[in-house]
N, C-alpha and C positions, 0 to 999 in steps of 0.2 A: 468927531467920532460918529460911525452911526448909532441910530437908537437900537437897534435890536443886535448891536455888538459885545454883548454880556451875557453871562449865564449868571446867576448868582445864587448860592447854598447860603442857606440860613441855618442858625444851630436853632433849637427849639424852646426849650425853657428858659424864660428869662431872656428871649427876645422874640420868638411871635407872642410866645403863650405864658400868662402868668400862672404859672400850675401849680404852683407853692401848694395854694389853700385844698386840693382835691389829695397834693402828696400827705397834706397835716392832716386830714382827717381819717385815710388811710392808716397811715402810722402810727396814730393817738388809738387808733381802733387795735389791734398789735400790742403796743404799748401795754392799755387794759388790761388786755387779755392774757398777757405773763406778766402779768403785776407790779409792771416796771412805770415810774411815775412819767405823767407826760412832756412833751415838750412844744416850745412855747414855735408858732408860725414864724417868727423872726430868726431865731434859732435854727430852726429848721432850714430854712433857705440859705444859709450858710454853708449848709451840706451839700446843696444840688451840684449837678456838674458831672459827677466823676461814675454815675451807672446807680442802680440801685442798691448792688450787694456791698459798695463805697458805703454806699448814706446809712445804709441800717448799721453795719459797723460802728460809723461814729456814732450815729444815735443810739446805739446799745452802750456804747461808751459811756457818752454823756448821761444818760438814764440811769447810770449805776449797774449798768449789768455784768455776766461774766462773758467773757469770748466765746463760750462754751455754746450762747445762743445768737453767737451771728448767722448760723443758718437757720435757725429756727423763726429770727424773727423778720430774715431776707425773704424766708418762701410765705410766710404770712404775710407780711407786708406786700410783695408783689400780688399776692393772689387779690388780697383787699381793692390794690389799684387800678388789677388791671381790669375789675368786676365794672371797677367805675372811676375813670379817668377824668367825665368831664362832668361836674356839678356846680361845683364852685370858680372853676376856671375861670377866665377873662385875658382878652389880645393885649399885649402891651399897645401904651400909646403911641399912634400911627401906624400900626400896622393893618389893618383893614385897609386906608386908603394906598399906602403904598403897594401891598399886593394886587389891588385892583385897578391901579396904573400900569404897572410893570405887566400885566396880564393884557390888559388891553392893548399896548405898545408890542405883544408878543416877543419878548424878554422871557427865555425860557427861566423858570427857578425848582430849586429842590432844596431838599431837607438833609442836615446829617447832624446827628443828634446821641450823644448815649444813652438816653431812654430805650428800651426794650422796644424792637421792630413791631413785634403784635399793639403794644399799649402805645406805640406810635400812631399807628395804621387806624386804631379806632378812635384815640382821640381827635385824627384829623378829621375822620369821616364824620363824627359827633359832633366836630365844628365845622361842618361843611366847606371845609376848606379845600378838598380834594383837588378839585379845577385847576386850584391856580398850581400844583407843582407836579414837574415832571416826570423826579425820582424822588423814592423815599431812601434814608437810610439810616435804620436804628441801630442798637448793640444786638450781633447776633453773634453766638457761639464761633470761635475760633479766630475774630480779628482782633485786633487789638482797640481799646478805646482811641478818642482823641484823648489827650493830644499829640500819639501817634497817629499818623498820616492817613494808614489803610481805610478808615471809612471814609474821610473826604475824597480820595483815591477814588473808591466803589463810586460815589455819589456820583464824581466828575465823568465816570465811564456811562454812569446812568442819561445823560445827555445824549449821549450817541447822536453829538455832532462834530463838527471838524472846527468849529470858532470853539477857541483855546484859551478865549478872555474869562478867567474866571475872577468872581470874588466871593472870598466867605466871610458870612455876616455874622456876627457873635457878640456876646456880653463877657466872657470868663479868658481867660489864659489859654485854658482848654481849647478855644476857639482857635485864639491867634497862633498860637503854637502847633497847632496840626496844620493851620494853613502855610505858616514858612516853612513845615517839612514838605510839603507839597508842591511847596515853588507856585503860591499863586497869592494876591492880593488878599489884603482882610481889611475889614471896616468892622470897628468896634462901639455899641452904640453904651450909651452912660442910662445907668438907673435898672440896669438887670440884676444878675445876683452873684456878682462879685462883690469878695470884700475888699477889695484890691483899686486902687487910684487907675481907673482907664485911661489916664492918659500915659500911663508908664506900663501898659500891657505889651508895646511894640507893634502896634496895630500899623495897619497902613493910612490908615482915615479913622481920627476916634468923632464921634457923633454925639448929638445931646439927644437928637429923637430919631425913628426910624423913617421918617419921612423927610429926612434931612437925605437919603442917601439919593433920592431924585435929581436934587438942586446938584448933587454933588457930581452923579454920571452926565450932568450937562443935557438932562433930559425934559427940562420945563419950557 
């Protein structure tokens, strides 16, 4: 195969970015502040995945609250995160070197992610990771999340090329499941933030690190 015959879409939490700990303190700050008791980072990472307005729901759940403040502590929470996205962050393991492979080899990559477009866009730029991706693509207004198709869809249009090899890289269900609506490969890597046994997600390649996916495109 050649080397520069892949695009490949990474989803973002829980497999560049460990962002757990910037969403927990976010949240914990929320949390405070309507007097709802906190919750613990472990805990927390059980929620990611499914958009913000998902996680504050269940984390108002779990906290003992009423429904009555799942917007209340959605727009709060958002505002907290998107003030400040990267503090405590950190790349999962392997992923600096694999992007910096794949970049050099000119292997175009992008992002699709239900994290919120804006608190996408600054989080990458805060981890200067800019360079290395194409297209972005966060939750915006009117498409649907993964694991419906529509934003791997956008992502793959973001390429604006004509090589049609795609794969998308992911830790959760969310991942592999927008990717077989989309009719393109997924590679699933172990140790993000699923509760769930990766190797029964359906993936097309499950992975132990992100740097495993090199050896794997036959690219060393």
């Amino acid at each position: 195969m050649k080397k520069t015959g892949y695009n490949i879409i990474f989803d973002l939490d829980g497999t560049l970015v460990h962002s757990v700990p910037d969403m927990h303190h976010a949240i914990n700050k929320t949390l405070t502040k309507y007097n709802l008791k906190n919750i613990s980072e472990k805990k927390l990472q059980t929620f990611v995945g499914e958009g913000m307005l998902s996680l504050s729901k269940k984390v108002v759940d779990f906290c003992g609250g009423d429904e009555s403040l799942y917007e209340t502590i959605f727009n709060s929470y958002r505002q907290h995160y998107s003030e400040q996205p990267y503090r405590y962050s950190t790349l999962m393991p392997g992923v600096m070197e694999t992007l910096k492979f794949f970049y050099e080899k000119k292997i175009l990559m992008g992002i699709c992610t239900n994290k919120r477009q804006f608190v996408t866009e600054k989080l990458i730029q805060e981890m200067n990771l800019n360079k290395f991706f194409t297209t972005i693509v966060g939750a915006r207004d009117n498409v649907p999340l993964k694991p419906k198709p529509n934003m791997l869809l956008l992502a793959m249009e973001g390429f604006k090329t004509t090589n049609k090899m795609f794969y998308m890289v992911g830790d959760t269900s969310n991942d592999i499941d927008a990717a077989k609506a989309a009719n393109i490969k997924s590679i699933v890597i172990a140790g993000g933030y699923t509760d769930k046994d990766v190797n029964k997600l359906g993936a097309t390649h499950t992975l132990k690190n992100m740097k495993d996916i090199i050896k794997l495109l036959g690219l060393y």
